[in-house]
C-alpha positions in Angstrom: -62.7 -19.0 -14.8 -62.6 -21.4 -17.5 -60.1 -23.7 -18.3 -58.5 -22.3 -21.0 -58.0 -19.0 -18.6 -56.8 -20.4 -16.1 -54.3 -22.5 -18.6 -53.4 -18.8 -19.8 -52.4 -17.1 -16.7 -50.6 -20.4 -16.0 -48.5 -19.7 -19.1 -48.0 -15.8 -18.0 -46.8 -16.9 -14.9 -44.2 -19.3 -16.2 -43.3 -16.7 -18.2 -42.7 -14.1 -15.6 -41.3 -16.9 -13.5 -38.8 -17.4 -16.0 -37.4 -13.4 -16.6 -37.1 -13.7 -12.6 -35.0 -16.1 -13.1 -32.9 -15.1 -15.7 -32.5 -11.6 -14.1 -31.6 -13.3 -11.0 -28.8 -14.9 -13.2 -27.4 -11.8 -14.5 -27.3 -10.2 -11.1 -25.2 -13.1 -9.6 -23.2 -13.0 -12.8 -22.7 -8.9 -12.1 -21.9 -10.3 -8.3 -19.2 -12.5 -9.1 -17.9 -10.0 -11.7 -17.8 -7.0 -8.7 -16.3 -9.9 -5.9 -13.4 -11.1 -8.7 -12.3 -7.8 -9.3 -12.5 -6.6 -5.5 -10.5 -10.1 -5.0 -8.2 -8.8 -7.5 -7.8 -5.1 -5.9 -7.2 -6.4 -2.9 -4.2 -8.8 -3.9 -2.7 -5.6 -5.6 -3.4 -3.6 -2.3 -1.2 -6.1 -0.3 1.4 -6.1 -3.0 1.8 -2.6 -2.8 1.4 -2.6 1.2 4.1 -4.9 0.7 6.3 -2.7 -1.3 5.8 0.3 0.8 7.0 -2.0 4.0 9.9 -3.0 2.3 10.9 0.7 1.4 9.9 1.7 4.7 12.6 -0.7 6.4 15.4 0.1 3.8 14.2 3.7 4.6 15.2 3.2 8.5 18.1 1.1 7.9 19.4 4.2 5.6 18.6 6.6 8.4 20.7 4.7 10.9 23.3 4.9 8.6 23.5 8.5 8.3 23.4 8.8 12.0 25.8 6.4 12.3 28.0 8.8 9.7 27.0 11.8 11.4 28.0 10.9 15.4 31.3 9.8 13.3 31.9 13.0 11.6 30.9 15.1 15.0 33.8 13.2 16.5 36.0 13.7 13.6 35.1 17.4 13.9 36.2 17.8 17.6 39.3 15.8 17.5 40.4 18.1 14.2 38.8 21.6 15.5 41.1 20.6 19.3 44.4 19.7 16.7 43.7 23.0 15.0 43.3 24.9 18.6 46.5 23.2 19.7 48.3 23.7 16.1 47.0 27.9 16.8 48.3 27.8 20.1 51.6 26.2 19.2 51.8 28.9 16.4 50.9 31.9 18.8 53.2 30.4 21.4 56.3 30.9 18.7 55.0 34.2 17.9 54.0 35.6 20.9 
């Protein structure tokens, strides 16, 4: 191989040496591109994890509310349906 051959397939393999690197460049550029928008789809995931938490509580706290409400009209409801038996009773008692 003479010199000027060998000189050329030095020159080649710079030159492939260099696309490597330059496609090696792009990739890590597509890599950091993928990793900032999965960095940025994961802070919206715990924002909205967040959210759904916070609805989830207020959800509960509304639910012991209405059983709060319903035990107290149940009550309400017995003490009024045992005034109307003893108001029906009085009423037959007069008529009877």
């Amino acid at each position: 191989m003479t010199t000027e051959n060998r000189l050329l397939s030095l020159e080649n393999a710079f030159v492939t040496l260099t696309d490597l690197a330059e496609n090696i460049d792009r990739r890590l550029d597509t890599h950091d591109s993928w990793i900032n928008r999965l960095g940025e789809a994961q802070a919206h995931t715990e924002e909205r994890i967040a959210a759904l938490i916070d609805a989830q509580i207020r959800t509960e706290e509304a639910l012991a509310r209405l059983t709060e409400a319903q035990a107290s009209n149940e009550r309400l409801l017995g003490v009024l349906t045992r005034l109307a038996d003893a108001r029906l009773t009085a009423v037959e008692g007069r008529n009877g």
